[in-house]
C-alpha positions in Angstrom: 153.7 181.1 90.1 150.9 178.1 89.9 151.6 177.9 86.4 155.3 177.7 86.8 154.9 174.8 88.9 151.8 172.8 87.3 154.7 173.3 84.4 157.4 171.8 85.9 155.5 169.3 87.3 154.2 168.6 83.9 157.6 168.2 82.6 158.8 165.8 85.0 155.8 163.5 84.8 156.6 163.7 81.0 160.4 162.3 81.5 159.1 159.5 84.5 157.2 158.2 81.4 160.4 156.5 80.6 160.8 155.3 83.8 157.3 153.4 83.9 157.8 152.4 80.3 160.8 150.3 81.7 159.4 149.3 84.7 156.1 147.8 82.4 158.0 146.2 80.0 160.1 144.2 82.4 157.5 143.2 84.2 155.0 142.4 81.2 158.3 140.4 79.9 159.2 138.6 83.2 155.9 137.7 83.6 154.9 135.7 79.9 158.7 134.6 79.3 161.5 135.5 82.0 162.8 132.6 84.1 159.5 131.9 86.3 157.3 133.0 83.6 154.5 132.0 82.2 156.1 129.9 79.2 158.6 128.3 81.6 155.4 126.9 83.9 153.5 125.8 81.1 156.7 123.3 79.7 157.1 122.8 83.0 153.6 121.7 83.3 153.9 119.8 79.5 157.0 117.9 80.9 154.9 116.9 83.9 152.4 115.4 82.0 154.9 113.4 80.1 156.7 112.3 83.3 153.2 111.1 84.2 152.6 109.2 81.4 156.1 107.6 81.8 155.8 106.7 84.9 151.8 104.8 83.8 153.9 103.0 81.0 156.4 101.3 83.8 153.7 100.4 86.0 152.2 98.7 83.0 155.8 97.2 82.1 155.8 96.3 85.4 152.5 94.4 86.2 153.5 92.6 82.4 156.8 91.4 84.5 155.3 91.0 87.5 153.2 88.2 86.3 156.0 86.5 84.0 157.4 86.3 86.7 154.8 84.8 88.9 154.1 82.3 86.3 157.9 81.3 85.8 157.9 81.2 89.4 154.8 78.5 90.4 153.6 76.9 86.6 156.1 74.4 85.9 154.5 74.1 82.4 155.0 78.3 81.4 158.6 77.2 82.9 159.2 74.2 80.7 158.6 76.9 77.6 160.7 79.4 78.6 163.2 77.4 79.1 163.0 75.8 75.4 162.8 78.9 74.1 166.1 79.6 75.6 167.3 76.7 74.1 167.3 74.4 77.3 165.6 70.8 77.7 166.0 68.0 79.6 168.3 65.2 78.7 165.7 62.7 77.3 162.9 65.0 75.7 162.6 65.7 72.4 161.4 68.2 70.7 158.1 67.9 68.6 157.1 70.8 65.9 153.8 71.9 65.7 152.5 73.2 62.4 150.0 75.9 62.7 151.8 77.9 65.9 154.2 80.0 63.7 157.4 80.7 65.2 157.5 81.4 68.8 160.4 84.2 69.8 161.9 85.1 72.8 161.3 88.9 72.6 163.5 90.8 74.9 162.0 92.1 77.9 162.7 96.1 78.3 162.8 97.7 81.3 161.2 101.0 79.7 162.9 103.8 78.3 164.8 106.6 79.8 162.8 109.8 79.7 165.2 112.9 79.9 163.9 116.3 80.7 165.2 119.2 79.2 165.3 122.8 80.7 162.7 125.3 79.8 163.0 127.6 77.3 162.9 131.8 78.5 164.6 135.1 78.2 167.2 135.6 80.8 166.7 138.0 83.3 169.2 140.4 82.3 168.0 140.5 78.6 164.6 141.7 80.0 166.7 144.2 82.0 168.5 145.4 78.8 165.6 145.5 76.5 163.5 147.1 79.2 166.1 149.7 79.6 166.4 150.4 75.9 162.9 150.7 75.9 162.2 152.8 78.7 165.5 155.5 77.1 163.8 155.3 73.7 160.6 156.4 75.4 162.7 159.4 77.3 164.8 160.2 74.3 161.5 160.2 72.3 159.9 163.0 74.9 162.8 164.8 75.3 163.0 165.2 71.3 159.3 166.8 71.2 160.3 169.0 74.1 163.0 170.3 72.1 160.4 170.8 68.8 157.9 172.3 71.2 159.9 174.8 72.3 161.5 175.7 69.2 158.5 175.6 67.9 157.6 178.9 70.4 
């Protein structure tokens, strides 16, 4: 009677095998690349960083505008400039080359540049639910086949 029962009890720990085979590989697959994975924080974590670095290149932009600005705003002489480089001048000036200063541009002032974030990259939750199923069947199928031999094999 014990060794009926150590037997059956044998055999159905052999078929929960495919059970626990699924329940591992979802969660071994969720974990390193399912929504909230480990790949997804990682880019996540990479996009930060470039979000960071953005955001230092505006500040920079900024504190560059910041004291244009400033000097448009109380130097009359940094005025005077910008203004003939825009093409303005006073009715009575005229305007005077000077060799050796190359040509002086008005270079367009940019704002900075629009940073878009894409979404991270994983396996959808119900792909790791299908390959984890087909795992944890092939596992079952593959026991159940080497009951069958075992006992044939009787």
């Amino acid at each position: 009677m014990a060794k009926t029962t150590v037997n059956r009890t044998m055999r159905v720990f052999k078929y929960l095998m495919g059970i626990w085979t699924a329940i591992a590989v979802y969660t071994l697959f969720s974990f390193l690349n399912g929504p909230s994975g480990m790949s997804a924080y990682n880019y996540l974590l990479a996009e930060r960083d470039r979000q960071l670095e953005n955001v230092k290149n505006l500040g920079n932009i900024n504190e560059d505008l910041e004291r244009t600005r400033f000097n448009l705003q109380y130097d009359q002489d940094t005025l005077m400039v910008h203004a003939r480089l825009m093409g303005y001048g006073q009715a009575d000036e005229r305007y005077v080359r000077i060799v050796g200063l190359g040509n002086m541009k008005n270079d367009p002032v940019t704002a900075g540049n629009v940073y878009v974030t894409s979404n991270p990259e994983f396996i959808s939750d119900k792909s790791i639910k299908i390959g984890a199923l087909f795992a944890g069947l092939l596992v079952f199928v593959f026991i159940f086949m080497l009951e069958i031999i075992e006992s044939k094999s009787r």
